[in-house]
LOLO-311177 format. One record per residue (C-alpha): residue in one letter; x, y, z. Coordinates in steps of 0.02 Angstrom, whole numbers, plus 32768, in hexadecimal, padded with zeros to 4 digits. Example, Ala and Ser with C-alpha at 12.3 -4.5 7.8 and 13.67 -1.06 7.14 Angstrom:
<atoms>
A82677F1F8186/S82AC7FCB8165/
</atoms>
This chain:
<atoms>
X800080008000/X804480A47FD2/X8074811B804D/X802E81DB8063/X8059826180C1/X7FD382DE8110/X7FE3835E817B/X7F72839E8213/X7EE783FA81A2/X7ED583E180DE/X7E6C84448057/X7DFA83B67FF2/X7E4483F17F57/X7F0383CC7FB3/X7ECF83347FEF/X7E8182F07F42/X7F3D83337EEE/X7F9582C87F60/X7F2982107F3B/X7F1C82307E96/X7E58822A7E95/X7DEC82927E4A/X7D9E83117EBC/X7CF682E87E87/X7D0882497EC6/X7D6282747F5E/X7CCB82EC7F94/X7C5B82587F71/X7CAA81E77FF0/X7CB782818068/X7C0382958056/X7BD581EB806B/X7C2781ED810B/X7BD78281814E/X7C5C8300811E/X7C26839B80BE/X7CBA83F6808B/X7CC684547FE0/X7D78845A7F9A/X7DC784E77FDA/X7D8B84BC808B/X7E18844B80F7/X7DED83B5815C/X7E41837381EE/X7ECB82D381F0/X7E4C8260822F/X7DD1826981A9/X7E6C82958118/X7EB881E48165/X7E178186814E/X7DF681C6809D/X7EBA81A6806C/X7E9180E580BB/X7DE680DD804F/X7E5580FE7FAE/X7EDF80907FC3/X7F5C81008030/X7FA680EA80D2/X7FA981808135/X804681D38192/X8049827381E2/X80AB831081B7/X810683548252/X80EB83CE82A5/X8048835282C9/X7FC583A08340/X7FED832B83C0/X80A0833B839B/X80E382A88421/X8137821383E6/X80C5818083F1/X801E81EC83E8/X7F8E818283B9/X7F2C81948321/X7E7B81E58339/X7E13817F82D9/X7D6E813D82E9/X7D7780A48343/X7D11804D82EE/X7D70804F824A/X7E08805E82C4/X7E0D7F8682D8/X7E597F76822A/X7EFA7F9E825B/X7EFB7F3382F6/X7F587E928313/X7ECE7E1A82EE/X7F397DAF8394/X7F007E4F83ED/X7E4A7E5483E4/X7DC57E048467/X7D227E088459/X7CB67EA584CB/X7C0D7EB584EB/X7B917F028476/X7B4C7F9F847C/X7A917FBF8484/X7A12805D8458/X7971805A8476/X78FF80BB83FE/X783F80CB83EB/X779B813283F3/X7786819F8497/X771D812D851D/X7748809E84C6/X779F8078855F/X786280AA853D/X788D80D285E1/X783A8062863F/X788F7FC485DE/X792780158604/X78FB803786AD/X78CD7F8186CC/X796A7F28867B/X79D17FA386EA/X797D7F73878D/X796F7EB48767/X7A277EAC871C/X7AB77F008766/X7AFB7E8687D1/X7AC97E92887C/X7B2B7ED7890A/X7BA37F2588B6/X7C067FAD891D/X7BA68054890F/X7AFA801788D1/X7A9A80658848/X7AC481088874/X7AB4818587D6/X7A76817D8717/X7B12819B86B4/X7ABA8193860A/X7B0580E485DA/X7B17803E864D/X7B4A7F948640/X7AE27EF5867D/X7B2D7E508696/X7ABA7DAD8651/X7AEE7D038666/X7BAB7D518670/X7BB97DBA85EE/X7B967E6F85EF/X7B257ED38568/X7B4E7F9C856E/X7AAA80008565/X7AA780B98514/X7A22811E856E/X79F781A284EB/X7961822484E5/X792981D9843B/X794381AB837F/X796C826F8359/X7A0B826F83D2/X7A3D81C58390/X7A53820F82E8/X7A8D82AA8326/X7B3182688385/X7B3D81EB82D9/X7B4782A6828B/X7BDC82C882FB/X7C37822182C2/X7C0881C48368/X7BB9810E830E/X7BC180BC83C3/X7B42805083C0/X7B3A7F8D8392/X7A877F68838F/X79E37FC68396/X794C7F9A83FD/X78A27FD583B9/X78207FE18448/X776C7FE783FD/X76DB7FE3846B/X76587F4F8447/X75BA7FB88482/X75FB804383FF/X765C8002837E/X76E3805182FB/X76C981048312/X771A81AB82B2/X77B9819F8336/X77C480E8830E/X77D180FF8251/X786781858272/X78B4811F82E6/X78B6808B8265/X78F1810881DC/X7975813D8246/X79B480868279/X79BA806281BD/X7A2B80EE818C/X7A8F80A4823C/X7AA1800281EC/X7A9B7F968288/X7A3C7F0182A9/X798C7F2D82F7/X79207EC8837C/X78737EE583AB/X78287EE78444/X776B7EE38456/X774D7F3A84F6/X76A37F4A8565/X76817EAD853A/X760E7E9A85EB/X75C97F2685B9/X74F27F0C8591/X74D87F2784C7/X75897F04849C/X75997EB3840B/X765C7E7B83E9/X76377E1E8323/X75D27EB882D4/X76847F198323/X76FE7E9E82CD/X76867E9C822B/X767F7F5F8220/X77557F468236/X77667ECD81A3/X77037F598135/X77837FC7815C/X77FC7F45812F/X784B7F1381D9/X77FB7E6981DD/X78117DFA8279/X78597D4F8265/X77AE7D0C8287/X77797D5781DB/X78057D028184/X78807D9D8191/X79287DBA81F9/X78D57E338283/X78E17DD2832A/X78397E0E83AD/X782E7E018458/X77947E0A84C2/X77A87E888553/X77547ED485D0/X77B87F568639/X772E7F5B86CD/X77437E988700/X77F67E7F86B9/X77AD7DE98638/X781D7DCE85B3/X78A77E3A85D2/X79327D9985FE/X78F77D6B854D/X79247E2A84FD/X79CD7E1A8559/X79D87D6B850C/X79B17D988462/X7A467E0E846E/X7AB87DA5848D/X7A807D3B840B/X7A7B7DCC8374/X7B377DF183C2/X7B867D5783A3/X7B0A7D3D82F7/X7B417DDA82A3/X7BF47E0582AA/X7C267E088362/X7C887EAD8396/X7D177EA883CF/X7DAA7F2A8414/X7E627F218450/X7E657F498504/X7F1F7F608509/X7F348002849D/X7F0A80A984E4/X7E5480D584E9/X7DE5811B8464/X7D3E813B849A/X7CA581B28473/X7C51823A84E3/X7B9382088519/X7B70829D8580/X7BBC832D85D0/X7B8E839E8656/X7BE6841B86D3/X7BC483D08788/X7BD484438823/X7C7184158897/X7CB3838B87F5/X7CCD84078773/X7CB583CB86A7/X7C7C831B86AC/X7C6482B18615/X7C0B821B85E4/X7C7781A3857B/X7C6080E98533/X7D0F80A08516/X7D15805E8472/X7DC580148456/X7E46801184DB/X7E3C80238596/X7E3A80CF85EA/X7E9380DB868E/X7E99816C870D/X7F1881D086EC/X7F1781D8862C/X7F20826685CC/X7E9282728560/X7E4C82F284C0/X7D9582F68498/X7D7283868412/X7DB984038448/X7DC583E38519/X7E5A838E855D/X7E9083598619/X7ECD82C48680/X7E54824D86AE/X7E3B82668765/X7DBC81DF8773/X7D59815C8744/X7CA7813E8775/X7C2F80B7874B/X7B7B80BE874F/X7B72805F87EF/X7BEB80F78840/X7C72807F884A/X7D1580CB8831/X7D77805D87A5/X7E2C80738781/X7E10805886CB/X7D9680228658/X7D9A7FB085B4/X7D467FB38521/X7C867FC58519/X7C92800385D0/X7C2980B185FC/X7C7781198680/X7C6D81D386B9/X7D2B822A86AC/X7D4A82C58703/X7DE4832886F9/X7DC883778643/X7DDA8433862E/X7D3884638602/X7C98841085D5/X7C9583968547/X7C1E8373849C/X7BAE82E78497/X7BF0827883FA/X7CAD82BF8404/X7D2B8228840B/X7D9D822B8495/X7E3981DD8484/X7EEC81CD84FA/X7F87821B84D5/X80268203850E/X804182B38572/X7FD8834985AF/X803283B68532/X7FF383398494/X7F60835184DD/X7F47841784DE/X7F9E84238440/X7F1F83BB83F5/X7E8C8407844E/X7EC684B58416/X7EE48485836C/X7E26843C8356/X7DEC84E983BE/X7E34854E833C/X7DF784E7828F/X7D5084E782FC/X7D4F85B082EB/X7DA185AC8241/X7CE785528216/X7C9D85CF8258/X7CC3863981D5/X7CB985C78130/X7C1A85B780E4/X7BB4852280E6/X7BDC848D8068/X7B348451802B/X7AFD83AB7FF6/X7AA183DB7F5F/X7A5E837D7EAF/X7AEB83DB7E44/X7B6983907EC6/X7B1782F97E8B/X7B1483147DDB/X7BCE832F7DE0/X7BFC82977E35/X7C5F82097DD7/X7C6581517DCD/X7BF880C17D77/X7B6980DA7DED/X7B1B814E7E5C/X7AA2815F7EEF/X7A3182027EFF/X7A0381E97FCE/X796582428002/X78F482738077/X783A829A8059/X77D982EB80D5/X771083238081/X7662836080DA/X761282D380CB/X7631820C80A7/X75C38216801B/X764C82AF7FD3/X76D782358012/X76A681A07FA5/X769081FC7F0B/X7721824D7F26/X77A181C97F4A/X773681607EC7/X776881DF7E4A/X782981F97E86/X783981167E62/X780E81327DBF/X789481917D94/X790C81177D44/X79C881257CFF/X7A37808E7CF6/X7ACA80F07D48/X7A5881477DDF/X7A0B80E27E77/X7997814F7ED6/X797F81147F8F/X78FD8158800F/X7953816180C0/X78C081BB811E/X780481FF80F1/X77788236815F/X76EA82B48171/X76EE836981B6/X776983DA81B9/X783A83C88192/X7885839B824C/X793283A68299/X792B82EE8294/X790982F981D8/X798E837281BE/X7A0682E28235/X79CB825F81CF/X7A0082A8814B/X7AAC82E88194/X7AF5824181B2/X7AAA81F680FB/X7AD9827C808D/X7A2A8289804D/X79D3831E8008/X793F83488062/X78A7835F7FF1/X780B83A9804F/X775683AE7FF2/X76C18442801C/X773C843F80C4/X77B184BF8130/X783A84A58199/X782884D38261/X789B853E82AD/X793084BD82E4/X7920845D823F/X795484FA81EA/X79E38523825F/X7A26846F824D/X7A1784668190/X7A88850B818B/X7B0184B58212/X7AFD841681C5/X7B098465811C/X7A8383EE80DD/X7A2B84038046/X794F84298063/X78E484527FDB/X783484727FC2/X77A1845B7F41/X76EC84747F27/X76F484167E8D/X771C834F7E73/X776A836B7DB5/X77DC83F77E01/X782783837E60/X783282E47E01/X7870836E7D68/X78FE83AF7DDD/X793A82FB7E10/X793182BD7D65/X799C83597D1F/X7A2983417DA5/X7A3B82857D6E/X7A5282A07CC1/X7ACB83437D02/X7A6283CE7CB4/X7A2B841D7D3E/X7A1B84DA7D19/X7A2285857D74/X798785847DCF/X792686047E4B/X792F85D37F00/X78E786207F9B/X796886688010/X7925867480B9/X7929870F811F/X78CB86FF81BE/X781286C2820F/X7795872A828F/X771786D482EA/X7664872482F8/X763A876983AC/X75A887D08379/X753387DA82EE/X74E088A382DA/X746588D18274/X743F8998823D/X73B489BF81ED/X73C189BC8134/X74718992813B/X74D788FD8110/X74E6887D81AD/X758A889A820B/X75EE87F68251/X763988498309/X76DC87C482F6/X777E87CD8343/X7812878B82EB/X785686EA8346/X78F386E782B0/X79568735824B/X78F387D281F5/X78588814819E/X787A88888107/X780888F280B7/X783888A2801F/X781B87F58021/X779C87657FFC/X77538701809B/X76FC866F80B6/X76778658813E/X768D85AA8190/X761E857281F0/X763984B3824D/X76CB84A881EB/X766D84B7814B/X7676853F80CC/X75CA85A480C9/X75F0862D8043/X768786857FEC/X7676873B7FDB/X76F587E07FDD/X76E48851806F/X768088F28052/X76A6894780E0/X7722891D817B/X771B89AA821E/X776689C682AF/X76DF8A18832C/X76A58A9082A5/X77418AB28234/X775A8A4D8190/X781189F481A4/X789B898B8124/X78A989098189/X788688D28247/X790E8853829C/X78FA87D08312/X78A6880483D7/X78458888838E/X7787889A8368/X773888BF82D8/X76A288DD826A/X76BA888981C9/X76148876812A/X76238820809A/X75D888377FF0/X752E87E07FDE/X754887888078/X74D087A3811F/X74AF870F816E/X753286F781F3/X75318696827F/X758D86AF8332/X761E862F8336/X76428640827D/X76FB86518245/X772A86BD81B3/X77BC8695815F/X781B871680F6/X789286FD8054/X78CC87417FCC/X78C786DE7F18/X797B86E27EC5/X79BB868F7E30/X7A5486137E5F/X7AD5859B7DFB/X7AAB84F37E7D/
</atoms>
C-alpha cells in the first residue's frame, strides 16, 4: 500500500492532489460519510486519514502533528479503528444497546426494569445515580445500555461521528401500535445500519393486541421472524417484568449471530462522550462509553476541543474503578471544561499532546465559524462520477395521501446509472430529526405543501443540508430528473429572511386586517414575499402591503420587536400564525 503524507488540516482540493483522485469523487465519499466540505474548505487528519485509507493510501502525519509527542495515538473512529489491530489482540466486549420508540410506548420503563432486575446485586455503592448509559450482567456476560432521550438524539450524536451503538431495540406498545415516532425511529435505525429487535410492550395491558402490532411492522417492512423475516420480537411487559430475561436473551443471541464486536483492551482508550454537564463541587463531568482500549485514572485525555487528566472513574453503581475496558460507561472528571455529546475522546501520551491538540481543534472550530455552509444539493449530485449513483432523500408532505403520490412519482423516475433511495418520509412539517436524518445520510430533503419549524431550519443551515420545497408533484420529479441526466439549470430559489408569529389580529374599519406579530427570527422587510403558515401548513403566499411600527411605516423590523405587518389580498389571519419572509433570487445550484 502506498504511503501519503498529510498534515494537521488539508483543503479537499489538496487532499484530492495528493491521492490522485478526482475531487468529484473525493467529495462524494466525504459526503457519504457525513462530511460536507466544498474544495477550498480543509478537513482535519482524522477524516483526511480515513479518506486516504478508503482510496488505497496509508496515512502518516506531517510534523509538527497537533499532538506533536512521539507515540501519539491516532484519532480515529474506533469503530473503523480495529483494522489496524493485531487480529492476536482482539477479545470479544459486550454489545451496545439503544432503545428507540414512540413516546409512552414504555421506553423508560423497560429500561428502568432491566436496570433494577440486572445489575448484580450488592455491589459496593448500590444504584446510586443515572449516568445516561449502564451495564447489566446476564448469565455472565454483560450487555451495555445507551439511555438516550429518543431517535432524534440518536441521529444527532451519529451527526457528530459518534456510531456507538451495536443493536437497536424498538419498543412499540401492543394497546397502540406503530405510531408517527415509531416510523422515525425505524427510519433512523435503517440509515444506522444495525440489527433491530422488537419488543412488544404492555402486553398485560386490557385491548392489547401484540399480532395486528407485528402485522402493521411487516407493512413497513421490518417483519418479525414469525412472518418469515429476520426481525427477532419479544413479548414484554415493563409493569410485571414478563419477558424481559427473554429481551436480554435475544441480545445475546443477535450478538454472537451477526458479527460479534470486538476491541483491544491493551491500547490506550478511544471512547465517545454520552453526556456532559458542569456539577457543583466536581467541576466538568463527562459521560463516556469506552470503545477500544481501557481508560485508567490518570490518563491524559482530548475530547473536541477539552483536554485534562482523568481524575476519576465512576460507574453507574458509584463505584470508583481504576480503569475501564472496552464497552464500559463511566463518568470522568478532571477535564478542563465541559465536554460535547458525540465528541470522541481519546488518550495521549502527555498533558501538553493533549492541549496542543485541544487548541488546535478550538481554533479550526472558529475558523468554521466563518466559512460558509457546504450544501448537499442535486447539482452536487449531478457532478458526481463513477458507474453508478445514489440520489438519498427525504420526503416529508401534508398528508399520506400527498406522500404516496409523491414518492410514487419520484420511483418512476428511471436511469440505468442513478438509484434513488428513500431514507425517511412522514406527514407534517420538516423536523430537526428530518434535517438529522438527513445529516448523517447525505440525503436531500424534499418537503411537499410543507414548512420547516424553527430548529429544523437552524440545523439545516448548521448541518449544511440541502431542503427544498414544492407545491407541485412535476416540479419535483422535473428537478430530480434534470440533475440525473446533469442538466440542471439556473433556477429561482427562495432565500429566507426571517418569521413573526401573530399575537394580535386588529381590525379598522374599512381597512385592510392588520396581523399584531412579533418577529421570533431573523427580520421582516418591507420588501419581501411571506407565507402564512398555519399548523405547519402553508395557508396563502402574498407580498406585504404594508409593515408598521406603532404608527410609522418601516424597511424592515428585526428580531424582539413588534410589529404590524398586511398583506395584499390577504385578511384572514389567525392568532398563532407564523409568517415567514423571503426574497426570490435567481441562483447557479
Amino acid at each position: 500500500m502506498k504511503t501519503v503524507r498529510l498534515p494537521a488540516s488539508i483543503s479537499v482540493r489538496e487532499l484530492a492532489e495528493k491521492l490522485g483522485t478526482p475531487p468529484a469523487q473525493l467529495i462524494t465519499y466525504l459526503m457519504q460519510n457525513g462530511v460536507m466540505a466544498a474544495l477550498t474548505q480543509s478537513v482535519d487528519y482524522d477524516t483526511a486519514a480515513l479518506a486516504a485509507d478508503h482510496f488505497g493510501f496509508e496515512a502518516e502525519a506531517e510534523e509538527p502533528v497537533a499532538a506533536a509527542a512521539p507515540g501519539a495515538v491516532r484519532h480515529r473512529h474506533p469503530l473503523l479503528d480495529l483494522a489496524g489491530e493485531d487480529p492476536k489482540s482482539l477479545v470479544p466486549r459486550p454489545p451496545v444497546v439503544a432503545v428507540l420508540g414512540h413516546v409512552d410506548h414504555g421506553k423508560t420503563s423497560i429500561l428502568d426494569r432491566i436496570r433494577a432486575t440486572s445489575v448484580a446485586a450488592g455491589e459496593a455503592g448500590g444504584i446510586t445515580q443515572r449516568i445516561g448509559a449502564y451495564q447489566v450482567d446476564r448469565n455472565g456476560r454483560l450487555i451495555t445500555f445507551i439511555d438516550t432521550p429518543g431517535h432524534a438524539a440518536f441521529t444527532a450524536m451519529r451527526a457528530r461521528g459518534a456510531d456507538v451503538t451495536d443493536i437497536a431495540i424498538l419498543v412499540v406498545a401492543a394497546d397502540d401500535g406503530v405510531m408517527p415516532q415509531t416510523e422515525e425511529a425505524i427510519q433512523h435505525i435503517r440509515s444506522a445500519g444495525v440489527p433491530i429487535i422488537v419488543a412488544v410492550n404492555k402486553v398485560d395491558k386490557e385491548g392489547a393486541n401484540p399480532d395486528r402490532v407485528l402485522q402493521q411492522l411487516a407493512e413497513r417492512e421490518v417483519v418479525p421472524e414469525s412472518y418469515g423475516g429476520d426481525v427477532p420480537t419479544v413479548r414484554t411487559s415493563a409493569l410485571t417484568g414478563a419477558g424481559i430475561d427473554d429481551l436480554l436473551d435475544t441480545i445475546l443471541v443477535v450478538t454472537d449471530v451477526v458479527n460479534p464486536p470486538r476491541a483491544n483492551p491493551s491500547r490506550p482508550a478511544v471512547g465517545t462522550v454520552i453526556d456532559a454537564e458542569l456539577e457543583r463541587g466536581r467541576g466538568p463531568v463527562a459521560t463516556v462509553l469506552i470503545q477500544n482500549g481501557t481508560l485508567r485514572v490518570g490518563d491524559n485525555v482530548v475530547a473536541g476541543s477539552v483536554y485534562g487528566k482523568v481524575r476519576a472513574l465512576i460507574d453507574d453503581t458509584g463505584r470508583r474503578l481504576g480503569e475501564a475496558g472496552p464497552s464500559r460507561p463511566v463518568q470522568i472528571t478532571g477535564l478542563t471544561d465541559v465536554a460535547t455529546a458525540g465528541d470522541l475522546l481519546q488518550v495521549l501520551p502527555t498533558e501538553r499532546a493533549a492541549r496542543s491538540l485541544a487548541e488546535q481543534r478550538a481554533a479550526e472550530a472558529r475558523a468554521r465559524i466563518t466559512q460558509p455552509v457546504r450544501r448537499i444539493t442535486l447539482a452536487d449530485f449531478a457532478a458526481v462520477e463513477g458507474e453508478t449513483k445514489t440520489l438519498t432523500l427525504v420526503l416529508k408532505a401534508e398528508a399520506n395521501g400527498s406522500l404516496e403520490a409523491l414518492r410514487g412519482q419520484i420511483l418512476k423516475i428511471e436511469d440505468p446509472n442513478v438509484r434513488i433511495r428513500i431514507v425517511g418520509e412522514g406527514v407534517g412539517a420538516v423536523s430537526e430529526s428530518d434535517v438529522n436524518l438527513a445529516a448523517v445520510s447525505g440525503a436531500i430533503v424534499i418537503g411537499f405543501n410543507v414548512r420547516p419549524d424553527e430548529r429544523a431550519s437552524a440545523a439545516a443551515e448548521e448541518h449544511g443540508v440541502d431542503v427544498r420545497f414544492y407545491d407541485v408533484v412535476y416540479q419535483v420529479t422535473d428537478d430530480i430528473t434534470a440533475s440525473i441526466r446533469g442538466m440542471y439549470e439556473p433556477t429561482f430559489v427562495d432565500v429566507y429572511q426571517g418569521r413573526a408569529e401573530v399575537r394580535r389580529v386588529f381590525q379598522v374599519d374599512g381597512r385592510p386586517t392588520i396581523a399584531g406579530c412579533q418577529v421570533v427570527d431573523g427580520k421582516i422587510a418591507r420588501a419581501a414575499t411571506c407565507r402564512v403558515l398555519r399548523g405547519g401548513r402553508e395557508v396563502v403566499r402574498a407580498r406585504i402591503d404594508a409593515l408598521k411600527r406603532f404608527r410609522d411605516d418601516v424597511r424592515e423590523v428585526a428580531r424582539g420587536y413588534e410589529c404590524g405587518i398586511t398583506l395584499e389580498g390577504f385578511a384572514d389571519f389567525a392568532e398563532g400564525d407564523l409568517i415567514e419572509a423571503y426574497v426570490t433570487e435567481q441562483q447557479n445550484l
